[in-house]
C-alpha positions in Angstrom: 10.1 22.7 16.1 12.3 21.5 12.9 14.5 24.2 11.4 13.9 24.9 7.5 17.1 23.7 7.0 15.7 20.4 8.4 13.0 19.9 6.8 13.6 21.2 3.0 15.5 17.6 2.1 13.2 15.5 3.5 10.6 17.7 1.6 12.4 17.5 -1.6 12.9 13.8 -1.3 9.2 13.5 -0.4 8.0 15.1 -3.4 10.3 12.6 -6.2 8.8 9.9 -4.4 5.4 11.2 -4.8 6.1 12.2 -8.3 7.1 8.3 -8.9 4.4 6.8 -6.9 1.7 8.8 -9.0 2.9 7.5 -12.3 3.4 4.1 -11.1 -0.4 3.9 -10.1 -1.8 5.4 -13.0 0.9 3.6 -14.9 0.0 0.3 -13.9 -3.1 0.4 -11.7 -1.4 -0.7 -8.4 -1.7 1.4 -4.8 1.7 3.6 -4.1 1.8 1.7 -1.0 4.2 -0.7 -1.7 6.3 1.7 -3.7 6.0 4.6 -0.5 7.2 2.4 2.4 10.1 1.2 1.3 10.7 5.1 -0.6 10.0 6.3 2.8 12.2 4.0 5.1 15.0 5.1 2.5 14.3 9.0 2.4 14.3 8.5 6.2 16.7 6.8 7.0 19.3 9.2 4.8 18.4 12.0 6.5 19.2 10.4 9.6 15.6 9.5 11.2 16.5 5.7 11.6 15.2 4.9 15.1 13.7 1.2 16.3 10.3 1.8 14.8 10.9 3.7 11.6 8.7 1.1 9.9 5.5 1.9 11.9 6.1 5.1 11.1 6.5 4.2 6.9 3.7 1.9 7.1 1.2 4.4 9.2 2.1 7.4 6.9 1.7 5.0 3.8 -2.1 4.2 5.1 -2.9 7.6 5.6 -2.1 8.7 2.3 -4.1 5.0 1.2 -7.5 7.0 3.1 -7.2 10.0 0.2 -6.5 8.1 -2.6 -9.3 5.4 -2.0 -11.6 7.4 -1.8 -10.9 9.3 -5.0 -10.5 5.8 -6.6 -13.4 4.5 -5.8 -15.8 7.5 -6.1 -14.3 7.7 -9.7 -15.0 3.7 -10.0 -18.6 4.3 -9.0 -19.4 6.9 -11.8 -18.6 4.3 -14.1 -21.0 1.2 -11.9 -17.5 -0.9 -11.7 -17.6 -0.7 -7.9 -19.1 -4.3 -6.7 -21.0 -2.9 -3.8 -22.5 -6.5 -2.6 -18.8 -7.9 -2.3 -17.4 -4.6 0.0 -20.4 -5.1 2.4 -20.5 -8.8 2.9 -16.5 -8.7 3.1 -15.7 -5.1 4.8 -16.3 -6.3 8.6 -13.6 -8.9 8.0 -11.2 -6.9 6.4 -11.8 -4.0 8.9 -11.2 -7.2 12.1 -7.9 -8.2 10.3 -6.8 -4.5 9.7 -7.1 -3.9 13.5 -5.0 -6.9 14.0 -2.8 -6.4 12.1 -2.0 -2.6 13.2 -1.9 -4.4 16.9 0.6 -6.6 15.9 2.6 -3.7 13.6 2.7 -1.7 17.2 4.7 -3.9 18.7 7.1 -5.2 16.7 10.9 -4.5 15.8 11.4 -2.1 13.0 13.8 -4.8 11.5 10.7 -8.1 11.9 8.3 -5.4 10.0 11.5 -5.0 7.2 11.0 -9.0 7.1 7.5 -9.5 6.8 7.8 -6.4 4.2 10.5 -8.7 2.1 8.3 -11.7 2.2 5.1 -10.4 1.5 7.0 -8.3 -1.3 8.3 -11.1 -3.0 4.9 -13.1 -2.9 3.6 -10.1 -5.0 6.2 -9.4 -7.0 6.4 -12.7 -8.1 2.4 -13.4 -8.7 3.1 -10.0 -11.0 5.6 -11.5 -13.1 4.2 -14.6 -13.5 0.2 -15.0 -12.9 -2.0 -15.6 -15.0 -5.5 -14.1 -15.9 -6.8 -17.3 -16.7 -6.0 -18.9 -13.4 -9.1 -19.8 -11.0 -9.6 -21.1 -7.7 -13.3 -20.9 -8.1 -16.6 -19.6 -10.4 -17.4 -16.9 -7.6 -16.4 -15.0 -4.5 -16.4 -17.9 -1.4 -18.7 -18.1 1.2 -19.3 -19.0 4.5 -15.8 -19.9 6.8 -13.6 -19.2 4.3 -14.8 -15.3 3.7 -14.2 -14.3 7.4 -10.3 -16.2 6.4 -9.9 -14.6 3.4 -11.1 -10.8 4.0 -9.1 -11.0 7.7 -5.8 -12.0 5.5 -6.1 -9.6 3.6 -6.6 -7.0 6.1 -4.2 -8.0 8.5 -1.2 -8.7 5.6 -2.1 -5.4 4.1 -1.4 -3.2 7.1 1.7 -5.2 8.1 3.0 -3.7 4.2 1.3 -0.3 5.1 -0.9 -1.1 1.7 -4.1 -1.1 0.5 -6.6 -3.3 -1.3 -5.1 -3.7 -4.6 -1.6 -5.7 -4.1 -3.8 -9.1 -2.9 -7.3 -7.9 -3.3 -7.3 -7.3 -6.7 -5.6 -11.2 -7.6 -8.0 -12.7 -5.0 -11.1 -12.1 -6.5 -9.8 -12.1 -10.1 -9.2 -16.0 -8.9 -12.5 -16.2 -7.9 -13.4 -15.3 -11.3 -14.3 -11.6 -10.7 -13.6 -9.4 -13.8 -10.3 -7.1 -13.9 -12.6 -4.3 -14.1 -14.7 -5.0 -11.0 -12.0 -6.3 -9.0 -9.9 -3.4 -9.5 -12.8 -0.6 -8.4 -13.8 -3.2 -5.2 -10.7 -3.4 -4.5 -10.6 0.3 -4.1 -13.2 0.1 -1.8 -11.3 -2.5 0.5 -8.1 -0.3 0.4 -10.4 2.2 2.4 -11.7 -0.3 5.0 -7.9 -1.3 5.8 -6.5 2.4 6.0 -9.0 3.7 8.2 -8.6 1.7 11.2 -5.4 0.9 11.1 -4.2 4.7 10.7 -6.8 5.5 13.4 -4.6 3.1 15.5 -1.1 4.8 14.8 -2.4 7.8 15.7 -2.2 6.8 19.2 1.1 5.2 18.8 4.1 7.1 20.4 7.1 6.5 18.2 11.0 7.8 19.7 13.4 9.3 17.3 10.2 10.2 14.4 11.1 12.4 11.4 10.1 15.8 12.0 6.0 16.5 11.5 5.4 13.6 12.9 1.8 12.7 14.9 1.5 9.2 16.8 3.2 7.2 13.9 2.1 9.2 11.0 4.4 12.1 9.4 2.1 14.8 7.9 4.7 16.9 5.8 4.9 13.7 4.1 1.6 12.7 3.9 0.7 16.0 2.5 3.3 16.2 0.0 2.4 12.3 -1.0 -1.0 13.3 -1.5 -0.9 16.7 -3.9 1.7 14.6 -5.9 0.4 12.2 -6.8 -2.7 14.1 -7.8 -0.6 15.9 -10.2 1.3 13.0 -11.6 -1.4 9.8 -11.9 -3.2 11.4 -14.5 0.4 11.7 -16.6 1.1 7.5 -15.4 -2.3 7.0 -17.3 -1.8 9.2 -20.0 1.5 6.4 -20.6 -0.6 3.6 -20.2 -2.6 4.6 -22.9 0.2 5.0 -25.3 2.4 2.0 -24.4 1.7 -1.7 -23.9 1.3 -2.5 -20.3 2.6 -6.0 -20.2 5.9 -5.2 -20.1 6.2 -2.4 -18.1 4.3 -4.4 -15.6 6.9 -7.1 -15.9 9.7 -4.7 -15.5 7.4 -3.1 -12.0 7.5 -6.7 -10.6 11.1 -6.6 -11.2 11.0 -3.7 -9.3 9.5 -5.0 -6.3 11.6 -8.1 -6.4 14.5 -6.3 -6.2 13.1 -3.9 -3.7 11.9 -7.0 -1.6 15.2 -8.8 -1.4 16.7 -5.1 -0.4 14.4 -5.5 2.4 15.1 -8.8 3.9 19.0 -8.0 3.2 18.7 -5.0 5.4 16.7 -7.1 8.1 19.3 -10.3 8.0 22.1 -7.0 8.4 23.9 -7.4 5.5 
């Protein structure tokens, strides 16, 4: 059992990151996720907890945090009819597939591959961010047939392999598929909770060597707790800015963020 002496910084650095990753989703409308597994490999990794499959245990804790918010998300979403129900049942058994497979392939990998894939993935988002446009379309409505089961097991599988939820590629899939913001953003809620689910399920019964204290399987609980009653405290203060500020910019200077968050990443898995 940690000491208190152990586990008060890693506590106190849990709750800043909270704090920020609260204000940055009601700020900007964007899961924590990809702000909380790079915050937590960090935190970690300063305090000393940097064994050969810190990642899994950033990504799992990251997920299970993903569970709690979703579901707030999108019961909030629902009161308002944004949710698209159709579009979460015909898509959810192929998200659910490509969560599962991706949290397979997560188990097994290097700490430093899962830094990689993190960096690319990253910069894929950060720079669809900065530069995307709302009026670009790939087609008048959600696809169909093969390229659903494609899609929806993409988005699972990349997702977990991030430790996020639905929002990051959900949210600019089906706005390209001609989906309004709106909608997209409340579905996407909904597919956030069919990729955190499984996947956390399945680092539960992960054994991970040299985890941070409070640890479970692959999933830290002091810091999922802390994650959680943050962010509940500070999301309604991100929104409150929103409302007062224009949001293009800020979201410009977010996908900065991640950029430079990204490239961080991959320099720390090439060993620089």
């Amino acid at each position: 059992m940690p000491d208190i002496y152990t586990l008060l910084p890693m506590l106190a650095l849990l709750v800043v990151i909270g704090g920020f990753a609260g204000i940055i989703a009601g700020l900007l409308g964007v899961g924590g996720g990809i702000v909380l597994v790079p915050a937590f490999y960090y935190a970690f990794s300063h305090l000393g907890y940097g064994g050969p499959q810190l990642m899994q245990v950033c990504l799992a804790t990251s997920l299970a945090t993903i569970i709690v918010t979703s579901v707030r998300s999108v019961l909030a979403h629902n009161r308002k009819g944004a949710v698209d129900w159709e579009i979460l049942k015909g898509w959810a058994i192929y998200i659910a597939v490509g969560s599962v497979a991706g949290f397979l392939l997560a188990s097994r990998l290097k700490s430093v591959t899962l830094q990689a894939i993190f960096g690319c993935l990253g910069l894929i988002a950060g720079l669809y961010m900065a530069f995307g446009r709302a009026d670009w379309r790939l087609g008048p409505e959600m696809p169909r047939g093969g390229l659903r089961p494609v899609l929806g097991g993409g988005l699972g599988f990349f997702s977990v392999l991030m430790g996020i939820g639905g929002g990051t590629f959900g949210v600019p899939m089906m706005t390209l598929y001609n989906l309004p913001i709106h909608r997209a953003v409340a579905t996407a809620a909904g597919f956030g909770l069919i990729i955190s689910v499984p996947s956390a399920i399945g680092f539960l019964t992960l054994h991970v060597d040299q985890a941070p204290p409070g640890t479970l399987g692959a999933i830290n609980f002091p810091a999922f707790a802390v994650i959680v009653a943050m962010t509940l405290i500070t999301t309604p203060i991100g929104v409150r800015i929103a409302h007062a500020m224009d949001a293009k910019p800020l979201k410009r200077a977010f996908a900065l963020f991640i950029l430079v968050v990204a490239v961080n990443m991959l320099r720390k898995a090439a060993g620089w």
